[in-house]
SERO-4910 file (N, C-alpha, C, O; in steps of 0.05 Angstrom, whole numbers):
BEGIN
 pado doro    nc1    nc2    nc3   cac1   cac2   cac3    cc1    cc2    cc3    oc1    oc2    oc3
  Unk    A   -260  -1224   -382   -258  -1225   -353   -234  -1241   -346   -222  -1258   -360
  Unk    A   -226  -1233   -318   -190  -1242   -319   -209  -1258   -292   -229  -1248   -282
  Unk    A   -194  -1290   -282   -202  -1295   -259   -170  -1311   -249   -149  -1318   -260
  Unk    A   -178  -1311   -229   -159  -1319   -215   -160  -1345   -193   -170  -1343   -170
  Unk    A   -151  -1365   -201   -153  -1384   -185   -141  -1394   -169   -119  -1400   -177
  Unk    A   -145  -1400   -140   -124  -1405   -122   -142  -1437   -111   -160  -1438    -94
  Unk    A   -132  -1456   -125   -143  -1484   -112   -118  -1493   -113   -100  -1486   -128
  Unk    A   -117  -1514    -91    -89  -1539    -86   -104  -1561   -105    -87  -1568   -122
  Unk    A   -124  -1572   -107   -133  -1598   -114   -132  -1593   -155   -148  -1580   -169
  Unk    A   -112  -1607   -164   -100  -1598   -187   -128  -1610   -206   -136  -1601   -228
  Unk    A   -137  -1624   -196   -165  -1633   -224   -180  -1611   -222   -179  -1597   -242
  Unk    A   -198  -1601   -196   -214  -1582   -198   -206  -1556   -213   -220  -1543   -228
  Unk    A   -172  -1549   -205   -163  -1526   -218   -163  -1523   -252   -169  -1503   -265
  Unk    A   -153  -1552   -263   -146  -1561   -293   -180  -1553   -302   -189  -1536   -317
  Unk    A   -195  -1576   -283   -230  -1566   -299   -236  -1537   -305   -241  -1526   -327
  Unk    A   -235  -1527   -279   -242  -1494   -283   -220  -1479   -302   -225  -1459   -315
  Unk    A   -204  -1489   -301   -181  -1469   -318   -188  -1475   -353   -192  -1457   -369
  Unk    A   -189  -1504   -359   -208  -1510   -386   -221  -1491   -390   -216  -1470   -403
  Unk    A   -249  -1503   -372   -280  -1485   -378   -284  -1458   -382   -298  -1447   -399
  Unk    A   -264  -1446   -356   -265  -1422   -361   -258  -1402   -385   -269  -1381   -391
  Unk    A   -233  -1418   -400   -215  -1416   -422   -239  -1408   -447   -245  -1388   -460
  Unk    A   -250  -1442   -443   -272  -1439   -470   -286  -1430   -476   -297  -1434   -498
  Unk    A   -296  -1401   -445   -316  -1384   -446   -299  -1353   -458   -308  -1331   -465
  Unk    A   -276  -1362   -456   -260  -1331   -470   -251  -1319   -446   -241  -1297   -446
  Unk    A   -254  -1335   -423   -242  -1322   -395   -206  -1326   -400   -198  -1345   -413
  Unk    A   -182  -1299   -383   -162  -1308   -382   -161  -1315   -354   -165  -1298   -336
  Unk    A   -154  -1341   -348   -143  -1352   -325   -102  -1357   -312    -82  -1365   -324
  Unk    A   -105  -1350   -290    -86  -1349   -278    -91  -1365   -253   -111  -1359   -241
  Unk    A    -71  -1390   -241    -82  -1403   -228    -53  -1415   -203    -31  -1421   -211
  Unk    A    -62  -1416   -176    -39  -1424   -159    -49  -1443   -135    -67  -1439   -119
  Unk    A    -39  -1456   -137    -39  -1477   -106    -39  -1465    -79    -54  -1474    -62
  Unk    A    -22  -1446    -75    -17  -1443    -44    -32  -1413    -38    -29  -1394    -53
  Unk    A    -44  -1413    -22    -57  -1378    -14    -36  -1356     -7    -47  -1334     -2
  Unk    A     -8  -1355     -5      6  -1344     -2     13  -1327    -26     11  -1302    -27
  Unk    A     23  -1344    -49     31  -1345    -74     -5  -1331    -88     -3  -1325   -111
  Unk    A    -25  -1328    -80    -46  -1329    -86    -65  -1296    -78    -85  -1286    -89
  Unk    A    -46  -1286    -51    -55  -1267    -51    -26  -1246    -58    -31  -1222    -60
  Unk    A      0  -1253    -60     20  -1235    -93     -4  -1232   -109    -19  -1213   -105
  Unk    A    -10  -1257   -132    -25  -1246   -149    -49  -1230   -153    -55  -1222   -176
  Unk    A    -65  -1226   -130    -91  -1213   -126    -73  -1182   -120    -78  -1164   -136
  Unk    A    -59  -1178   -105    -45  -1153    -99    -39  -1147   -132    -52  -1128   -139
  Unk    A    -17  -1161   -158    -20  -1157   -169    -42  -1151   -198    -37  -1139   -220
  Unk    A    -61  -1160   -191    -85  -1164   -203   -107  -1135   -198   -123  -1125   -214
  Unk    A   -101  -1125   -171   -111  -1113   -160    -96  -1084   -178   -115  -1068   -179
  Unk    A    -79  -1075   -188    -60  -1062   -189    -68  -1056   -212    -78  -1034   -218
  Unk    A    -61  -1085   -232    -76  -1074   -260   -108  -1066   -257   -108  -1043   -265
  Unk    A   -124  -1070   -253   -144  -1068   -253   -153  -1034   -245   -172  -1020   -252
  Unk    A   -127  -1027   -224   -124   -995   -214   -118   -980   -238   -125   -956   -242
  Unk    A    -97  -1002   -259    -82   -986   -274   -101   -984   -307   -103   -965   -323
  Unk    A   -111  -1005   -310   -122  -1005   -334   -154  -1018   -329   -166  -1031   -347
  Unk    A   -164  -1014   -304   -199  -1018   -306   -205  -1054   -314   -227  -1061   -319
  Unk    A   -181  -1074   -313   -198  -1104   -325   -197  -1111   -302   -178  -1107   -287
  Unk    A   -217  -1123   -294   -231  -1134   -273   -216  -1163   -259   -205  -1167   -281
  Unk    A   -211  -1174   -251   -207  -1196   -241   -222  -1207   -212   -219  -1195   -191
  Unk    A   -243  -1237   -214   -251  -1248   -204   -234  -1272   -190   -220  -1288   -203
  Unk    A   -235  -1273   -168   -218  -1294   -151   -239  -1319   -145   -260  -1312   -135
  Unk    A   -235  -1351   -150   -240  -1357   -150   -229  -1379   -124   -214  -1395   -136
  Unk    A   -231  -1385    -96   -217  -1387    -66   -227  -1409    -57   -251  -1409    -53
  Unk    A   -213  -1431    -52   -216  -1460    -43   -212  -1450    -14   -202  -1428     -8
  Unk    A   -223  -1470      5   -222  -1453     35   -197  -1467     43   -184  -1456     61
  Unk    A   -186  -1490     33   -170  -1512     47   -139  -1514     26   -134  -1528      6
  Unk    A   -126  -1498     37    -97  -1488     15    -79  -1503     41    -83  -1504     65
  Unk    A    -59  -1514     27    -30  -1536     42    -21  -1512     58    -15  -1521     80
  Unk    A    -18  -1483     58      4  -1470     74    -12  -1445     79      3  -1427     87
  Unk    A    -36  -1439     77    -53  -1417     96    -87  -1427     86    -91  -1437     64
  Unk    A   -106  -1422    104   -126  -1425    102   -142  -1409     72   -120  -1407     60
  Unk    A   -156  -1401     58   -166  -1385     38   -192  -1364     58   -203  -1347     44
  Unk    A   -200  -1365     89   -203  -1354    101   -181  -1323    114   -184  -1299    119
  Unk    A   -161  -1343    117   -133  -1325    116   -125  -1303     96   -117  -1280     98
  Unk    A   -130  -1316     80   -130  -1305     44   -141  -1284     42   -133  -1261     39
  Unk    A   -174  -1301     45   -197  -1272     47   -190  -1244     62   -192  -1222     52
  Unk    A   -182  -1249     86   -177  -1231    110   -152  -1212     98   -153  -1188     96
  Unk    A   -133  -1227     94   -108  -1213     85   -117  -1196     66   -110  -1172     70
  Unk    A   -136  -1201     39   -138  -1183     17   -156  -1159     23   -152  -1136     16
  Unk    A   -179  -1169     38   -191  -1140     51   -179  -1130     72   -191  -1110     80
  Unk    A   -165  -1134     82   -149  -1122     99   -130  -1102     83   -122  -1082     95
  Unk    A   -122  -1107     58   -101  -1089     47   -117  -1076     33   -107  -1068     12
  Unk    A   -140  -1071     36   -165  -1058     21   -166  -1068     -9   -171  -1053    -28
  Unk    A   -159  -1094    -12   -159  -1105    -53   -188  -1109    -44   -191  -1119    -22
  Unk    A   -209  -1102    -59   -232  -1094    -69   -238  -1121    -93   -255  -1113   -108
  Unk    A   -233  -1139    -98   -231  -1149   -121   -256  -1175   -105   -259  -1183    -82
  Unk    A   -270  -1181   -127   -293  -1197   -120   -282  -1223   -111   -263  -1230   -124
  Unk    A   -290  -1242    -90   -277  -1269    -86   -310  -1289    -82   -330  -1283    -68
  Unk    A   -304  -1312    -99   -320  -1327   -102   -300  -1348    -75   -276  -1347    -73
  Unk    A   -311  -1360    -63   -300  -1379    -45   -322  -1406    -60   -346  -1405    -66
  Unk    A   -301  -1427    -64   -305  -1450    -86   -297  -1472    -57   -273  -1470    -54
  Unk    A   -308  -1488    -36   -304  -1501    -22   -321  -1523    -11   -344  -1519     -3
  Unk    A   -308  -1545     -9   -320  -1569     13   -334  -1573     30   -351  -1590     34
  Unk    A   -324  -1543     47   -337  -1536     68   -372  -1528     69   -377  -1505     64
  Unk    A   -386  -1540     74   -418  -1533     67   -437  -1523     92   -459  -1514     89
  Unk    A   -423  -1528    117   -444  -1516    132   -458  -1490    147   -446  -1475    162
  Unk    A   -476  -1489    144   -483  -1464    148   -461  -1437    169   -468  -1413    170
  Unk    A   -442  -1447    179   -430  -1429    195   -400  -1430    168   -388  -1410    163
  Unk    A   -396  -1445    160   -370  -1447    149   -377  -1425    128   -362  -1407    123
  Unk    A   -409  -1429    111   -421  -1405     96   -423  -1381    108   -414  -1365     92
  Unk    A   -430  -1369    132   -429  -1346    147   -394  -1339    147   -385  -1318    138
  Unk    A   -379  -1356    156   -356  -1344    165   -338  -1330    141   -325  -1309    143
  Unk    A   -341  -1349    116   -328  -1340     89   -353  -1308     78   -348  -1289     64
  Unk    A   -373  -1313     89   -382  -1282     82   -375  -1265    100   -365  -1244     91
  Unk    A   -377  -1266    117   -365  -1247    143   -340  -1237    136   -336  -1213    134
  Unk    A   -325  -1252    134   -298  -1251    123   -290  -1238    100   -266  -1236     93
  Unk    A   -310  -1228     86   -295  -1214     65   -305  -1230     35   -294  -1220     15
  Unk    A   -319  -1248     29   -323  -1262      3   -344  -1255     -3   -359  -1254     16
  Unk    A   -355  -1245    -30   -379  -1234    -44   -397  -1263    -50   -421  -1262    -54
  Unk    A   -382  -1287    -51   -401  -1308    -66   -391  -1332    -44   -370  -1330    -32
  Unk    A   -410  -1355    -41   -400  -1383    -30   -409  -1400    -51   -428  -1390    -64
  Unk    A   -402  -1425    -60   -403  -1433    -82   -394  -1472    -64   -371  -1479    -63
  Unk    A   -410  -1487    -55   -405  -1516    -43   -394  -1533    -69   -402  -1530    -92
  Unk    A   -375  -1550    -61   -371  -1574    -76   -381  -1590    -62   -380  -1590    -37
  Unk    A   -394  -1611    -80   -393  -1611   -111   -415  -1582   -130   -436  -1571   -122
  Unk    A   -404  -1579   -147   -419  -1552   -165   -422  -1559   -186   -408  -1577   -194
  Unk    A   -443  -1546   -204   -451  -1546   -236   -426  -1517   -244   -421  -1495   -235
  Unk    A   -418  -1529   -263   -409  -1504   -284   -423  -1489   -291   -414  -1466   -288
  Unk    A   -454  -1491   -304   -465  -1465   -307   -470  -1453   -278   -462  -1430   -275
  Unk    A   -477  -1460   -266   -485  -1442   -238   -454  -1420   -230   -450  -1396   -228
  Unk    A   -436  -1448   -225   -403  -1423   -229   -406  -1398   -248   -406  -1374   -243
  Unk    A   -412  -1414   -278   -408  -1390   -293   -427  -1354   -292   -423  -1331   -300
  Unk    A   -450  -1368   -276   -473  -1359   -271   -474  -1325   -245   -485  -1303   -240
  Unk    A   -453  -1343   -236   -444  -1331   -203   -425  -1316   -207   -420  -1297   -193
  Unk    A   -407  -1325   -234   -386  -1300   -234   -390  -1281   -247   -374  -1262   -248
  Unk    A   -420  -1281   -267   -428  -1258   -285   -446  -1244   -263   -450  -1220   -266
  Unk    A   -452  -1252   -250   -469  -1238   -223   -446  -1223   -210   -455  -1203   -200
  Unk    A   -424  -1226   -207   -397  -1218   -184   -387  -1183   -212   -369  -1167   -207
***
């Protein structure tokens, strides 16, 4: 499984990029949602071209566009690609709006790793 990570906060990204690693996942990972939805366009592409899947893994709170923005932009260009939204944000509307929006999973920090791992074999 290919995932794709778009977090600014470099510990959370380093953890998940580890863990994910040690499960045999390939990770690919970026700070800014801009730079974040290039790679989902390209992710999106292979996945057209050779069937490997890629899971996005979407902090809501990126330095230079929202990961709401993110969301919107990638279903808007019809990328089909599963997005886990990984965020701070916990309240019940901030949960509605990232589903509304286009995300298959909401996922609050703080999180367990197995439950992550749990949520992306469900995606």
């Amino acid at each position: 499984m290919n995932i794709l990570i778009i977090e600014d906060d470099r510990r959370i990204s380093d953890f998940l990029q580890r863990g994910l690693r040690a499960e045999g996942m390939q990770v690919r990972v970026t700070q800014e949602g801009h730079e974040g939805i290039i790679f989902a366009q390209e992710a999106w592409q292979n996945f057209r071209n050779s069937g490997l899947p890629t899971i996005i893994i979407l902090d809501l709170m990126l330095p230079d566009i929202s990961g709401l923005e993110v969301c919107q932009t990638l279903r808007a260009a019809l990328i089909q690609l599963p997005v886990l939204m990984l965020t701070a944000l916990t309240t019940v509307e901030d949960r509605i709006a990232g589903l509304r929006l286009g995300a298959d999973d909401y996922l609050c920090k703080p999180f367990d790793f197995d439950e992550l791992l749990a949520r992306l074999e469900a995606l």
